[in-house]
DSSP file (Angstrom, degrees, kcal/mol; ACC not computed):
  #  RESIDUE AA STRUCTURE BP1 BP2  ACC     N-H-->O    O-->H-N    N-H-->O    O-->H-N    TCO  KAPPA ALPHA  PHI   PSI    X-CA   Y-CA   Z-CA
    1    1 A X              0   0    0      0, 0.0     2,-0.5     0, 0.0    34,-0.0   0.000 360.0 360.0 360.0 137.7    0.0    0.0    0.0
    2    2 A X        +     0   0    0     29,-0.1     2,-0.3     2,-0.0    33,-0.0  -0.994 360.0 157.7-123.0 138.7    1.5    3.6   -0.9
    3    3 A X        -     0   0    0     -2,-0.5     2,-0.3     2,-0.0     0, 0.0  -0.904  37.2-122.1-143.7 161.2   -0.4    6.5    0.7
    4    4 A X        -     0   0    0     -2,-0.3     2,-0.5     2,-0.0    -2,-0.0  -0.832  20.9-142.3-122.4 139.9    1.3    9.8    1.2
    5    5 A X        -     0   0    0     -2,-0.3     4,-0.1     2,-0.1    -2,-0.0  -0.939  21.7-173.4-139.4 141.2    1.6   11.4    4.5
    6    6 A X  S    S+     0   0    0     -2,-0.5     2,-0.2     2,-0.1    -1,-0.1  -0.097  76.7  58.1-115.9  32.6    1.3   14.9    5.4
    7    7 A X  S    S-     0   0    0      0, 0.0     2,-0.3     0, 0.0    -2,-0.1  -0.801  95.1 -92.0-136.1-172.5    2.5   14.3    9.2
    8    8 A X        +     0   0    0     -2,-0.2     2,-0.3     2,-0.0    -2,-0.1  -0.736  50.5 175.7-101.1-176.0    6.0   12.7   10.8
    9    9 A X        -     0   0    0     -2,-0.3     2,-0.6    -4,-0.1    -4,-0.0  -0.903  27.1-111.7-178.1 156.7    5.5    9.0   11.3
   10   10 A X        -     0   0    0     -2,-0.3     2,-0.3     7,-0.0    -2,-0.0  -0.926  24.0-144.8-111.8 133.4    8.1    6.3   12.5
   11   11 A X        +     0   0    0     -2,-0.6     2,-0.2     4,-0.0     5,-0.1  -0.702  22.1 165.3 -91.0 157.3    9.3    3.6   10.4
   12   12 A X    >   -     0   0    0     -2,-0.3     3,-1.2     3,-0.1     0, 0.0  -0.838  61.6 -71.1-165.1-165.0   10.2   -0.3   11.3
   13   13 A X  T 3  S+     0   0    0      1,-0.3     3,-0.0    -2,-0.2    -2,-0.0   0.755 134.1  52.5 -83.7  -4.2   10.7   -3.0    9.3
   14   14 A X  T 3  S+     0   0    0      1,-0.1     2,-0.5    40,-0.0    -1,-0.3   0.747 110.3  56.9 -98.1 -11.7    7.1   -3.5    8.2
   15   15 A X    <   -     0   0    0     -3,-1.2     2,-0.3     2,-0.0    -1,-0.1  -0.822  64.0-169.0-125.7  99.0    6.9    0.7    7.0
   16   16 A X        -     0   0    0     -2,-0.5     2,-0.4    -5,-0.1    -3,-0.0  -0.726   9.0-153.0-104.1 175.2    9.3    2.1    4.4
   17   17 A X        -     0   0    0     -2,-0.3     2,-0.3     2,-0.0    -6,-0.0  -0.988  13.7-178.3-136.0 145.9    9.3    5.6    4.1
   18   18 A X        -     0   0    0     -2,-0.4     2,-0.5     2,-0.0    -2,-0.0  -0.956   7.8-169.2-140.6 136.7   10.4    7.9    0.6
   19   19 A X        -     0   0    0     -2,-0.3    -2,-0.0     2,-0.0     8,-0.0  -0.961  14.5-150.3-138.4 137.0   10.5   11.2    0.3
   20   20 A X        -     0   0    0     -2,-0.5     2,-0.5     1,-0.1     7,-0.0   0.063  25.3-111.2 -59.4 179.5   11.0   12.5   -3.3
   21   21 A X    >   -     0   0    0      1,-0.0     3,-0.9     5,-0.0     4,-0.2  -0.996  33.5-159.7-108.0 116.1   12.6   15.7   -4.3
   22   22 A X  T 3  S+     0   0    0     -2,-0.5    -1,-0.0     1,-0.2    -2,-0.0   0.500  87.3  76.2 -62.1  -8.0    9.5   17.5   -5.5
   23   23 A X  T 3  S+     0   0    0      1,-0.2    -1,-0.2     3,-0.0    47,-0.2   0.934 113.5  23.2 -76.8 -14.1   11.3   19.7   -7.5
   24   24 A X  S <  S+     0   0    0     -3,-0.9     2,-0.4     1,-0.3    -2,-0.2   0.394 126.7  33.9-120.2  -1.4   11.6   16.3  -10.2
   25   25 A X  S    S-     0   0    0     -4,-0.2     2,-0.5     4,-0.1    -1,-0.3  -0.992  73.9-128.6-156.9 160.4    9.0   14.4   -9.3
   26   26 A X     >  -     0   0    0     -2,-0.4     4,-1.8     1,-0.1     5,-0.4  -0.734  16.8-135.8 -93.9 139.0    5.5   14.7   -8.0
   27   27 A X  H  > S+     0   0    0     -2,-0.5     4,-1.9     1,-0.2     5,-0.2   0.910 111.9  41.8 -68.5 -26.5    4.1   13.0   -5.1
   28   28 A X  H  > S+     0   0    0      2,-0.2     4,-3.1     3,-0.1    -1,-0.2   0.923 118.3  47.8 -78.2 -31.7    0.9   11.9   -6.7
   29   29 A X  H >> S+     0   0    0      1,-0.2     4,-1.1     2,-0.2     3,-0.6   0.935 118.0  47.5 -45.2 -82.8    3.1   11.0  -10.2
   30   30 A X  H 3X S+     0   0    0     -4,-1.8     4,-6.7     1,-0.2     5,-0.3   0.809 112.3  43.7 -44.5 -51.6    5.5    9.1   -7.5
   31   31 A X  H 3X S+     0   0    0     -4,-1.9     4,-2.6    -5,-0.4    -1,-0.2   0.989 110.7  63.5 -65.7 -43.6    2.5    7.2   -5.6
   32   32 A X  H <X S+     0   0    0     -4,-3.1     4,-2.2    -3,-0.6    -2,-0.2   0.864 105.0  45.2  -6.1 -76.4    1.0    6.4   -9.2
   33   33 A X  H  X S+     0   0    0     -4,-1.1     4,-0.6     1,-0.2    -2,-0.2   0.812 103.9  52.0 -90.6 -17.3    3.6    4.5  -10.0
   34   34 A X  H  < S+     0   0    0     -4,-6.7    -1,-0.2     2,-0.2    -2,-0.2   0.776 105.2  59.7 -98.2  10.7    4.5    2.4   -7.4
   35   35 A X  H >X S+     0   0    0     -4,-2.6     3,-1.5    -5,-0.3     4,-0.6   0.947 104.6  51.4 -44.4 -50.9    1.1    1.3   -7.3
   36   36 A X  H 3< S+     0   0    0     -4,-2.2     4,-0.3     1,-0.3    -2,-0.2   0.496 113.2  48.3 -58.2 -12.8    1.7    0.2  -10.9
   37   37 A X  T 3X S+     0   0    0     -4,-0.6     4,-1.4    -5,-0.1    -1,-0.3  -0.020  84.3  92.0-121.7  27.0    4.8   -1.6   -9.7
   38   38 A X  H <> S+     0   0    0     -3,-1.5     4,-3.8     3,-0.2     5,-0.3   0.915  79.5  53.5 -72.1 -56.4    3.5   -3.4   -6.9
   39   39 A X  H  X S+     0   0    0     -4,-0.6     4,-3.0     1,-0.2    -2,-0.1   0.970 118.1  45.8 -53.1 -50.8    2.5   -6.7   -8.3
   40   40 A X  H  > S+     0   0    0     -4,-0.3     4,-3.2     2,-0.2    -1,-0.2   0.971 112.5  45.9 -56.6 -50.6    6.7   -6.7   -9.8
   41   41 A X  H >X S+     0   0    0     -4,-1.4     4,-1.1     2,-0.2     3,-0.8   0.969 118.9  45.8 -50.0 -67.3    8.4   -5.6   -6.6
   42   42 A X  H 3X S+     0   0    0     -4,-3.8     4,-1.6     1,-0.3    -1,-0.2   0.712 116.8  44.6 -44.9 -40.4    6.1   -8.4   -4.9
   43   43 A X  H 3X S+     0   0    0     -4,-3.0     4,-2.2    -5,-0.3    -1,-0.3   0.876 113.7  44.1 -72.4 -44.0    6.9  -10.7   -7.5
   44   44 A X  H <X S+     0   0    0     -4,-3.2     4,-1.6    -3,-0.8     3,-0.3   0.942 116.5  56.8 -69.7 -41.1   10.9   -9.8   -7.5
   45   45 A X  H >< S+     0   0    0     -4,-1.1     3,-1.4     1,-0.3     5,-0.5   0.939 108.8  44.9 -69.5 -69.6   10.5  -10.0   -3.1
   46   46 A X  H 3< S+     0   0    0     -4,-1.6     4,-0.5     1,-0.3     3,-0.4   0.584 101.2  61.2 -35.2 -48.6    9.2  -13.3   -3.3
   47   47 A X  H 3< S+     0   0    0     -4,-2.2    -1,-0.3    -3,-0.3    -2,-0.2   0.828  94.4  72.2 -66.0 -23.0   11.8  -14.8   -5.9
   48   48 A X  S << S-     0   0    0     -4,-1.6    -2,-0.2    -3,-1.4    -1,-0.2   0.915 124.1-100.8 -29.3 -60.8   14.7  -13.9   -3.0
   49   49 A X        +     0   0    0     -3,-0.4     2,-0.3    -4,-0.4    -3,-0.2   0.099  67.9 165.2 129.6  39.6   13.4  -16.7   -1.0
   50   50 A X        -     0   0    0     -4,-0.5    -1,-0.3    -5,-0.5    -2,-0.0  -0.706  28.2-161.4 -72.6 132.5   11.1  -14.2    1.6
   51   51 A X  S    S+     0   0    0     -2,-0.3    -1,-0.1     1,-0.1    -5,-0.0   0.063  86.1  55.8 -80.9  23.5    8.7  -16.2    3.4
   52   52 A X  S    S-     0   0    0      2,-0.1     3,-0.1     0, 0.0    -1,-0.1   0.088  96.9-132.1-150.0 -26.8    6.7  -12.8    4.2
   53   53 A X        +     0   0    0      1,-0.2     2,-0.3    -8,-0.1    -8,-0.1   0.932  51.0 158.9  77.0  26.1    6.4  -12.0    0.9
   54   54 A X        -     0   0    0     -9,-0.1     2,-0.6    -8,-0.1    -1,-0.2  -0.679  42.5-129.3-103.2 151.9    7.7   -8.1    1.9
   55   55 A X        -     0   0    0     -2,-0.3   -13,-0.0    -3,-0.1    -1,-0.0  -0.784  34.9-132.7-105.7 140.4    9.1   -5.6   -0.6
   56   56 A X     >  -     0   0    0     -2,-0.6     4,-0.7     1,-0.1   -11,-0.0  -0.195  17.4-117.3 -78.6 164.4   12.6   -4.2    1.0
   57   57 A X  H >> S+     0   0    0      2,-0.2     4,-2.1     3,-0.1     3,-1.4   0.880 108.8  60.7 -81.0 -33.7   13.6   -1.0    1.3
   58   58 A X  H >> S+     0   0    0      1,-0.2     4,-2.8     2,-0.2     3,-0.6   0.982 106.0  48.2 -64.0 -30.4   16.7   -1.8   -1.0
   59   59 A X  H 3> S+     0   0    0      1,-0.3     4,-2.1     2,-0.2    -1,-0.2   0.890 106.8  48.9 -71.7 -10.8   14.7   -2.7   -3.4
   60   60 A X  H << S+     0   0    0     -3,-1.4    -1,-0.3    -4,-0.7    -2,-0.2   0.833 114.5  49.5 -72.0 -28.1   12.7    0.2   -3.1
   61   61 A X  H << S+     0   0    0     -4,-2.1    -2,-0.2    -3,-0.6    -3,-0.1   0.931 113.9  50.3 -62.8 -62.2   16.2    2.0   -3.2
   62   62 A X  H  < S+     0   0    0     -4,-2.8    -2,-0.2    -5,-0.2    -3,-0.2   0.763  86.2 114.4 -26.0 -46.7   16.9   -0.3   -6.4
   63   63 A X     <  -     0   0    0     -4,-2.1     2,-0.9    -5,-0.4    -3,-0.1  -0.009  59.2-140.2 -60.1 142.5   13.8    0.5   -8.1
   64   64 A X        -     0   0    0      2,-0.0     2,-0.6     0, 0.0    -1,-0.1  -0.772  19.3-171.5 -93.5 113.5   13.8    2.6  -11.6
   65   65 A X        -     0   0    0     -2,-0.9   -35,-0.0     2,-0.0   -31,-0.0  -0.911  20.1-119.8-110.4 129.0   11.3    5.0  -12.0
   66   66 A X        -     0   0    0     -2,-0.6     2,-0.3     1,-0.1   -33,-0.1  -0.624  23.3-167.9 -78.1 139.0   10.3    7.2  -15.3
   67   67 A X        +     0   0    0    -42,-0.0     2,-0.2    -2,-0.0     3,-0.1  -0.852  13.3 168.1-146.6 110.1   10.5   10.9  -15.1
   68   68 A X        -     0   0    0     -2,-0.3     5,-0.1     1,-0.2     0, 0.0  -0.390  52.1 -57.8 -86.2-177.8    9.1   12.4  -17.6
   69   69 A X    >>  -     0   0    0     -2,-0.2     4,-3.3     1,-0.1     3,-0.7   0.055  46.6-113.8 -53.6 136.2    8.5   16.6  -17.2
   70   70 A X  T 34 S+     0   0    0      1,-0.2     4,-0.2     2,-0.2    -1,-0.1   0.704 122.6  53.6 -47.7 -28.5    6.7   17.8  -14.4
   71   71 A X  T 3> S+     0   0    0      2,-0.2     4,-2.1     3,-0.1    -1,-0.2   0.620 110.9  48.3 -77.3 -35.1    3.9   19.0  -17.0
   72   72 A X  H <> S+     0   0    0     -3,-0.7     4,-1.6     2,-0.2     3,-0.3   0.973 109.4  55.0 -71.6 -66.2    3.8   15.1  -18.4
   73   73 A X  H  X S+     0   0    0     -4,-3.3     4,-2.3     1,-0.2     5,-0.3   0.787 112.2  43.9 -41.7 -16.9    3.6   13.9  -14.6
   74   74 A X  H  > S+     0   0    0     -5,-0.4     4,-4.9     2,-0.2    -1,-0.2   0.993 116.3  45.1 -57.9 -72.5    0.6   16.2  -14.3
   75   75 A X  H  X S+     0   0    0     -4,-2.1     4,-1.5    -3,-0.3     5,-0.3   0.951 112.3  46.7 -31.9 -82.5   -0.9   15.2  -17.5
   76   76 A X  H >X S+     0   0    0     -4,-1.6     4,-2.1     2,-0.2     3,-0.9   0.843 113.5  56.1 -49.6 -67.2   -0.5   11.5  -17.1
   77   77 A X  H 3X S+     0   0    0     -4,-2.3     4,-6.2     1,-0.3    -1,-0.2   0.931 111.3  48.8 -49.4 -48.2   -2.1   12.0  -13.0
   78   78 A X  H 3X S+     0   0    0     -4,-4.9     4,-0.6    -5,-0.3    -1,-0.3   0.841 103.7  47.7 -40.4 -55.1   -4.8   13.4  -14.4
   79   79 A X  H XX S+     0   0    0     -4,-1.5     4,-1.9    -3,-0.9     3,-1.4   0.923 110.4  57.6 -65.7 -53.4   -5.8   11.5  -16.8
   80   80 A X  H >X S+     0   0    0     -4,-2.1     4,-1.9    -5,-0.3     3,-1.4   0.919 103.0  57.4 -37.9 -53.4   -5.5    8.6  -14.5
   81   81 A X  H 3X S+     0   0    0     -4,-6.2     4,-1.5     1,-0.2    -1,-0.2   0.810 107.7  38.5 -69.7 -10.0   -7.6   10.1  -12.4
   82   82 A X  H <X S+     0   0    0     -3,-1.4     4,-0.9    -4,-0.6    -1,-0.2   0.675 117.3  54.6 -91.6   2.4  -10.9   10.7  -14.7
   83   83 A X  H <X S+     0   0    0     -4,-1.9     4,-1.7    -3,-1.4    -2,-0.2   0.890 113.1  42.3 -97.7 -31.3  -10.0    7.2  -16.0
   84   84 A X  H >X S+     0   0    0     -4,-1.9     4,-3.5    -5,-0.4     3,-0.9   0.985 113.7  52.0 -56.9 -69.3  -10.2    6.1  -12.0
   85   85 A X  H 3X S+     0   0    0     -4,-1.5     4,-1.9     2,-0.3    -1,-0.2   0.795 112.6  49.8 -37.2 -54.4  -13.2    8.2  -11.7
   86   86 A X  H 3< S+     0   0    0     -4,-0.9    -1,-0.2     2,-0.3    -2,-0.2   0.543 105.0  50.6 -11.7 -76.9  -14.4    6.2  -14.6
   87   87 A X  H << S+     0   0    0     -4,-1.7    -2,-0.3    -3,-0.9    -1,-0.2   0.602 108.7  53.4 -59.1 -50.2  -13.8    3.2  -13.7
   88   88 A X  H >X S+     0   0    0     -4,-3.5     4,-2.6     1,-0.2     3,-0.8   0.845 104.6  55.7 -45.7 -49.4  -15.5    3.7  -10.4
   89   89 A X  H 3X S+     0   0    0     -4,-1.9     4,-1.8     1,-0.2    -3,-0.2   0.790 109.0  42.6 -60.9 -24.1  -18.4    4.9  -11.8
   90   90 A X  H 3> S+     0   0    0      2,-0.2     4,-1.2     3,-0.1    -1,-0.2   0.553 101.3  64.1 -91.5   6.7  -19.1    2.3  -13.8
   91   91 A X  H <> S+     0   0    0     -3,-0.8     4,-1.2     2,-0.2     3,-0.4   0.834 115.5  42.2 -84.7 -56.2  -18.1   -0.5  -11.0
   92   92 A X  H >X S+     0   0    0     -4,-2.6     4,-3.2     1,-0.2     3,-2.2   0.962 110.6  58.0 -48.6 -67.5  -21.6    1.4   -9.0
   93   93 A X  H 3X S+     0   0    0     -4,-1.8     4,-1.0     1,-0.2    -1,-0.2   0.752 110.4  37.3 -38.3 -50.0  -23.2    1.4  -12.2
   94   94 A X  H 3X S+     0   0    0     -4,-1.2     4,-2.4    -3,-0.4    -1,-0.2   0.606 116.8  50.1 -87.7  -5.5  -22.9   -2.6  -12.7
   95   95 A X  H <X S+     0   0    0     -3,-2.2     4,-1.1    -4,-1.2     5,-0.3   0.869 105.9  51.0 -85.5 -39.8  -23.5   -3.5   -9.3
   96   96 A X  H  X S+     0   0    0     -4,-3.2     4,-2.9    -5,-0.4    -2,-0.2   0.867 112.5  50.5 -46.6 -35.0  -26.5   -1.4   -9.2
   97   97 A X  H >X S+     0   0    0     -4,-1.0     3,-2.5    -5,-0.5     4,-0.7   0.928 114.4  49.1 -79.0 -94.7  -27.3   -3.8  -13.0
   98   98 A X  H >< S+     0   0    0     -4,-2.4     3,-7.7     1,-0.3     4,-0.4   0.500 109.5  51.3 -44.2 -74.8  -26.5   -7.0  -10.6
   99   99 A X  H 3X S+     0   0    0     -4,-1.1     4,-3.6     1,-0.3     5,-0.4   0.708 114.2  42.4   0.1 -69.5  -28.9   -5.8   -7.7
  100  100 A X  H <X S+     0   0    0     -4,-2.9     4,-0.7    -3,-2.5    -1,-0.3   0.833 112.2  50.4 -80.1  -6.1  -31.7   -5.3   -9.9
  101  101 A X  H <X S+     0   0    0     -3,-7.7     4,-1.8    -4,-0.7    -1,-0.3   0.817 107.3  48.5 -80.5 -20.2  -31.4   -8.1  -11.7
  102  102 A X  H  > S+     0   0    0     -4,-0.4     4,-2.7     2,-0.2    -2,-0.2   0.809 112.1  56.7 -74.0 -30.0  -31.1  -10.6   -8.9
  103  103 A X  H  < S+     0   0    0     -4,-3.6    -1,-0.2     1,-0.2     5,-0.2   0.904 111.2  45.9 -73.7 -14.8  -34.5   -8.5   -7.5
  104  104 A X  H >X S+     0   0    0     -4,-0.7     4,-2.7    -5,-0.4     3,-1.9   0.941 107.8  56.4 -85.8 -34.2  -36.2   -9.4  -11.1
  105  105 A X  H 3X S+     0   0    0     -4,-1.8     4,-3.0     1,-0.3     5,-0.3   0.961 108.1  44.5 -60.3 -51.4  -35.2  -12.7  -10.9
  106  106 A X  H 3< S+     0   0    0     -4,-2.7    -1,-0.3     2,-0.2    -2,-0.2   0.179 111.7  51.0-104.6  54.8  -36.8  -13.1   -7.8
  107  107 A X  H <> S+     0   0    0     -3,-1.9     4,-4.1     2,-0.1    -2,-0.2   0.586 109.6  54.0 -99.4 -63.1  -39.9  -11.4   -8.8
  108  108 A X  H  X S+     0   0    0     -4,-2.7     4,-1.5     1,-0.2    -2,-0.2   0.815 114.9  38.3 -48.6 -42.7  -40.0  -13.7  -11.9
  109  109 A X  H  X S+     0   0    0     -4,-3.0     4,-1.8    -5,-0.3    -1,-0.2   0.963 109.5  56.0 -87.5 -39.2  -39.8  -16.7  -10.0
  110  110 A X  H >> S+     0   0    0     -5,-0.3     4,-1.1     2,-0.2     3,-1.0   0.996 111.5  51.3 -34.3 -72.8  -42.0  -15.7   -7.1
  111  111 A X  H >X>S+     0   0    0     -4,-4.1     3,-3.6     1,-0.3     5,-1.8   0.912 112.9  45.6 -32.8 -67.6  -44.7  -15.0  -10.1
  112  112 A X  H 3<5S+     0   0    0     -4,-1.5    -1,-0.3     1,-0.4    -2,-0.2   0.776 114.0  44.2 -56.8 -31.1  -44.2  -18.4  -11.6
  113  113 A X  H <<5S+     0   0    0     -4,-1.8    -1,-0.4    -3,-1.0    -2,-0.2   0.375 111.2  53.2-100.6  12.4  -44.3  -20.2   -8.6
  114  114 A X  H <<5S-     0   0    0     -3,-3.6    -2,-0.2    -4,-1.1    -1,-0.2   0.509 113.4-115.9-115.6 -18.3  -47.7  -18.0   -7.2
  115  115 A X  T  <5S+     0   0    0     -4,-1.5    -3,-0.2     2,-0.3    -4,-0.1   0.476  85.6 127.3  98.9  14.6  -49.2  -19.2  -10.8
  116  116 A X  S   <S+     0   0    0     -5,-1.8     2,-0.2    -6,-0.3    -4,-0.1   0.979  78.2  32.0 -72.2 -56.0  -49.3  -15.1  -11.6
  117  117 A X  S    S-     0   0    0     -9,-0.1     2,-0.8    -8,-0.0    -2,-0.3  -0.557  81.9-139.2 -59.7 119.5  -47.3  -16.2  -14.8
  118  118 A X        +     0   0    0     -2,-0.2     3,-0.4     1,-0.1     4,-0.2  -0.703  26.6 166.2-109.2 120.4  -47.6  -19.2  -16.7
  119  119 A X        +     0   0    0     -2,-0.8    -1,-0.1     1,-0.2    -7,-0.0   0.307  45.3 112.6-105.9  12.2  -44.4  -20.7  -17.9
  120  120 A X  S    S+     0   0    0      1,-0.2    -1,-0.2    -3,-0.1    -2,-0.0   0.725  85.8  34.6 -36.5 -38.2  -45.9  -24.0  -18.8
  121  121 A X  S    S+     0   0    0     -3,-0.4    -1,-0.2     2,-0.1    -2,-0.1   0.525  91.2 120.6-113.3 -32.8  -45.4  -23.6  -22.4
  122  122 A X        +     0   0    0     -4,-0.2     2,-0.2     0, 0.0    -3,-0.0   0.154  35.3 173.2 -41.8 153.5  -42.1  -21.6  -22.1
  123  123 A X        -     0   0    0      3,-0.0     3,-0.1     0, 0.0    -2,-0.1  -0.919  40.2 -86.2-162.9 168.8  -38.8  -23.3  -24.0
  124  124 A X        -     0   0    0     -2,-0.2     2,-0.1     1,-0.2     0, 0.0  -0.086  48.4 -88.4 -71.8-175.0  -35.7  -21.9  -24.3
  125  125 A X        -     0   0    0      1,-0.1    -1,-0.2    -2,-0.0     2,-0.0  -0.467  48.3-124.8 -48.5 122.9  -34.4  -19.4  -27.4
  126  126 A X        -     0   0    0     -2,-0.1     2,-0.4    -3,-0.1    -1,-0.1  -0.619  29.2-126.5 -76.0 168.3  -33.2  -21.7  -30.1
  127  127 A X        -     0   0    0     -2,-0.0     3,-0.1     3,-0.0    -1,-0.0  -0.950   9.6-116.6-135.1 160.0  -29.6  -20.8  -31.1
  128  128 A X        -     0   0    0     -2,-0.4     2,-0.2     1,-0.1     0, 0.0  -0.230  47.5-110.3 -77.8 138.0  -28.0  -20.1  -34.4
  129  129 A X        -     0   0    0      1,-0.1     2,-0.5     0, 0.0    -1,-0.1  -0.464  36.2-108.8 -48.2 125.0  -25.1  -23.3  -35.2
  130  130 A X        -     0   0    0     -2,-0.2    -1,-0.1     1,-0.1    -2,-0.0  -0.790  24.1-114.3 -56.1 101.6  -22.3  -22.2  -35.0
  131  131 A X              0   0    0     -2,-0.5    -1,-0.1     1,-0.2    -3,-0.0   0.081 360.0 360.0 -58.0 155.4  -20.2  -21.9  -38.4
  132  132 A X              0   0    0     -3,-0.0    -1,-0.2     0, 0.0    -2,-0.0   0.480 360.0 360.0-101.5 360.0  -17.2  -24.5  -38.0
């Protein structure tokens, strides 16, 4: 997890701590990316032989980061965040879709089984073969 902290704080072995030179890099640019690099660091901690599975600080010292122009890191946070934004809305949006579909489903079956509907007669949709 990377979150940025705007107080002082103690570090130990489970807490690493970085603090950029803002004047080259942006904190949100900075936090950005080592989300995006989690799953690798995790992956590289793990081939050591960790049984904890922890990413080190040297390798956090180790790691390469791109830095493009303060004006690209902007850009590029930005857009991540309406694509975030995005993405979230449409994560509500489809749960809201499950929701109502699990309530139609058991509307639709309540009806069929109260006799309001009769589904006697129902079959499925045929469907077009598939060309081989």
């Amino acid at each position: 997890m990377v979150a940025p902290l705007k107080f002082t704080a103690t570090v130990n072995q489970h807490l690493a701590y970085i603090k950029p030179d803002v004047s080259q890099i942006r904190t949100e640019f900075l936090q950005r990316a080592l989300e995006a690099a989690y799953e690798h660091l995790r992956i590289e901690s793990d081939g050591f032989g960790s049984t904890k599975g922890a990413i080190t600080c040297e390798q956090l010292g180790n790691w390469a980061v791109s830095l493009p122009t303060m004006d690209e890191q902007s850009a590029i946070e930005d857009f991540l965040t309406e694509a975030t934004l995005q993405f979230d809305l449409l994560a509500v949006e489809s749960e809201r879709a499950v929701v109502l579909l699990k309530e139609r489903r058991s509307a639709l079956i309540a009806a069929a089984v109260t006799g309001q509907i009769d589904v006697r007669a129902w079959a499925p949709p045929q469907r077009v073969a598939e060309a081989a």
